[in-house]
C-alpha positions in Angstrom: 402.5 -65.9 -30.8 402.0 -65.6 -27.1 400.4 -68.5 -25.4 397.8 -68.0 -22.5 397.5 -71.0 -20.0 394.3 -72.2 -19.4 394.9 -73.4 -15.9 394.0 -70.3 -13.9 390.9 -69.7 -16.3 387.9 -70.9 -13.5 385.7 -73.1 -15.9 382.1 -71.3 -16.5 380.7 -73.6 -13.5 383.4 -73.1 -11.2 382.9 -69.1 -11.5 379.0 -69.6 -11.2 379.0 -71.5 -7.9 381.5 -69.3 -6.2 379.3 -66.4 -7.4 376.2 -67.7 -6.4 378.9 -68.5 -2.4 379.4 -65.3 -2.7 376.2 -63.7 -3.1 374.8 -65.8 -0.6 377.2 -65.5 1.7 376.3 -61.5 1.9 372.7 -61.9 1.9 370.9 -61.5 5.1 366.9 -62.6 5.7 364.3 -59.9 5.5 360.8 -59.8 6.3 359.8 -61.9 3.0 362.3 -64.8 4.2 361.2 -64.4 7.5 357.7 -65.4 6.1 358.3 -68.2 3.9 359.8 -69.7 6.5 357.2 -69.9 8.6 355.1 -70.9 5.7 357.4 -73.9 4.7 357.7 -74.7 8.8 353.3 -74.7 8.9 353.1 -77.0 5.9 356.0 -79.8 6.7 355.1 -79.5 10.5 354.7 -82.8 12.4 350.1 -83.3 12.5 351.4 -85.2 16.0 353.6 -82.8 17.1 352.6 -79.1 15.9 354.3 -75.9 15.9 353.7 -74.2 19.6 351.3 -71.2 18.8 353.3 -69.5 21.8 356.9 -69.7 19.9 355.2 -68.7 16.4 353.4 -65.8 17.9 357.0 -64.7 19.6 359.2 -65.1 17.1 356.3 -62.6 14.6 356.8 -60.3 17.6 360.7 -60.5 17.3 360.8 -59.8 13.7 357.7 -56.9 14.0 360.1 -55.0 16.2 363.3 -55.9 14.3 361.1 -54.6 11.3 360.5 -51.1 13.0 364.0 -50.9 14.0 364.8 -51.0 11.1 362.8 -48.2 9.7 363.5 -46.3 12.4 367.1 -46.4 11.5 366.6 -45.6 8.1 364.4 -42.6 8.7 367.0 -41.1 11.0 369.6 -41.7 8.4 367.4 -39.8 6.3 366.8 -36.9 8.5 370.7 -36.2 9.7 371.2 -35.8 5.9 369.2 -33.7 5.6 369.7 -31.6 8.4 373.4 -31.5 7.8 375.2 -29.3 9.8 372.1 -27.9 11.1 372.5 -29.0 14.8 375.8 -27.1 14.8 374.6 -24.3 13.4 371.7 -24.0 16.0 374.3 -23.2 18.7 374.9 -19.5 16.5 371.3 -18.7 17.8 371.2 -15.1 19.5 375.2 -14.6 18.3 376.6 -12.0 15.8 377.8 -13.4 12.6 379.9 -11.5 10.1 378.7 -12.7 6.3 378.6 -10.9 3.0 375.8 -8.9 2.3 375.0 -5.4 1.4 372.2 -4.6 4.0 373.5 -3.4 7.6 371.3 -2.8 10.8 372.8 -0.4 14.0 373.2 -1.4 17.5 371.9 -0.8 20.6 374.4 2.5 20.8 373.2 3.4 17.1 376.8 2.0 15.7 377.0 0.0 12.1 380.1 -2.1 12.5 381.1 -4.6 9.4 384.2 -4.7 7.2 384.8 -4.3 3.2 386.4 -7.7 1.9 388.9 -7.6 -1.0 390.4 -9.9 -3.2 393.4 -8.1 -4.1 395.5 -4.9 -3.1 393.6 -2.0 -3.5 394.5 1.9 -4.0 391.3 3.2 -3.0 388.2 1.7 -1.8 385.1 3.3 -0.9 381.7 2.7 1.2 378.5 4.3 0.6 376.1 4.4 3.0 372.2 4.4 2.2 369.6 5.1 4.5 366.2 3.2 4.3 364.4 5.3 1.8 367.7 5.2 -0.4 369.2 8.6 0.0 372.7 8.7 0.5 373.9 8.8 4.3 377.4 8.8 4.6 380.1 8.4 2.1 383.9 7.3 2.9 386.9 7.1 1.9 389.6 4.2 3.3 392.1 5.2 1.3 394.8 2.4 0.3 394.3 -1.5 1.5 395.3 -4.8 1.3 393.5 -8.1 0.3 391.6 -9.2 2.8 389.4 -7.9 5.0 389.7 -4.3 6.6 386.8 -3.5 9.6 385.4 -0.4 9.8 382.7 1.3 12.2 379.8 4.2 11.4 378.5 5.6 14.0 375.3 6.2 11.9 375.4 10.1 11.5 375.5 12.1 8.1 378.0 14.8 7.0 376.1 17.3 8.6 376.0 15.1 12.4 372.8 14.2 12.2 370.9 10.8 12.7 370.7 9.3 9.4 367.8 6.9 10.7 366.7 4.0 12.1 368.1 2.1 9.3 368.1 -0.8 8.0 371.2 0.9 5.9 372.1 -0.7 2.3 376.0 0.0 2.0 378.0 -0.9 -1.4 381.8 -0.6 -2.1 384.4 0.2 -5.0 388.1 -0.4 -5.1 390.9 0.2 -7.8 394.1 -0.4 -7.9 397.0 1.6 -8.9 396.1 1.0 -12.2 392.4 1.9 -12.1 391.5 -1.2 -11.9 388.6 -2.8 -10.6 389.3 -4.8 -7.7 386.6 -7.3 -6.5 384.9 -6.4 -3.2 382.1 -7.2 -1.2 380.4 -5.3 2.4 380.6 -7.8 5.1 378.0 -6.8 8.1 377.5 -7.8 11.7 373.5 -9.1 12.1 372.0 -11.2 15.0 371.1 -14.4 14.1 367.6 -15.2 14.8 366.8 -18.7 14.0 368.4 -21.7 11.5 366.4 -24.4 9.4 367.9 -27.0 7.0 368.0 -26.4 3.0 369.3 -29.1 0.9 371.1 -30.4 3.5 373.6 -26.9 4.8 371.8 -24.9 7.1 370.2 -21.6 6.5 370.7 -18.7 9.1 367.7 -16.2 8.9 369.6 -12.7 10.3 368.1 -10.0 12.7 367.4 -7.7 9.6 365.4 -10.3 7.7 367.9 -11.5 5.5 368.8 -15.3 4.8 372.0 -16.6 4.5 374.3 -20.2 3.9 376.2 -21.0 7.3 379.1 -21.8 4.8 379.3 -18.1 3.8 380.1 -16.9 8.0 383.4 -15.4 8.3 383.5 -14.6 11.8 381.2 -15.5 15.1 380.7 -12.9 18.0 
């Protein structure tokens, strides 16, 4: 049978006291020591030698504004967590971003510029175009692709050459592979960004047409 030498055991005492070093050793005076200190220091004060009122009323000062501090530094913690990347974020104000979403605004020349985002090869992928009252603007065809993203521009006229509206434009997209296959895909659109606020901690951009979206979800910054 194995033996187990007692010498490095600490005894029950031993690992007490050096717990109780320990603990003490880390601690650090708050506001509560602070006070029954100056308690203890009032009430075994020399009667023929008293406290200076001058010193006492200085050092309540010094730990008042060591207090705040404190709170101030804790509030501040509080606040960049919860801000996040917000103050980053800010600096996209009056920029283009490019992020997933299936509603599209034109530009100043009447233009809808975004990109169709695809996770794998595709054979044929397709954009429809909706105008504002849901009728069908524009339908097109870009053939074959690979994954990833592939940019396109609409120059926001119908079949016919006429102005399909002022928009905004809700555009969807399919894509198959060779097999007929679905491929996943998403419309990725170009939209101002027109102010950004904090949300459990990761920003939130609110977008020229309206629309809210994560930062984390930007793929590109104009």
């Amino acid at each position: 049978m194995a033996t187990t030498s007692i010498q490095n055991i600490p005894t029950v005492k031993g690992a007490n006291d050096a717990a109780a070093k320990a603990k003490l050793g880390q601690r650090s005076l708050g506001q509560d020591d602070f006070l029954r200190l100056m308690t203890a220091q009032l009430q075994y004060q020399d009667p023929f030698n008293p406290t200076d009122n001058t010193q006492m009323v200085a050092q309540m000062a010094q730990m008042s504004s060591l207090s705040g501090i404190t709170e101030m530094s804790s509030t501040l913690k509080s606040l960049a967590a919860r801000m996040g990347g917000t103050s980053d974020a800010v600096s996209w104000i009056g920029k283009a971003v490019l992020t997933p979403t299936a509603t599209a605004v034109a530009d100043a020349k009447g233009n809808v510029t975004g990109a169709v985002e695809l996770d794998g090869e595709a054979q044929q992928v397709k954009v429809e175009i909706r105008d504002a009252s849901g009728n069908l603007a524009r339908s097109v065809s870009l053939g074959a692709q690979p994954a990833g993203m592939v940019d396109y521009q609409w120059d926001g006229k119908t079949d016919d050459g006429s102005a399909a509206g002022a928009g905004p434009y809700t555009i969807s997209v399919a894509a198959t592979d060779q097999n007929g296959q679905v491929v996943k895909a998403r419309n990725l659109a170009w939209a101002g960004v027109s102010s950004v606020v904090p949300n459990n901690g990761k920003p939130l951009l609110t977008l020229s047409s309206g629309e809210q979206v994560q930062a984390e979800t930007v793929r590109k910054i104009a």
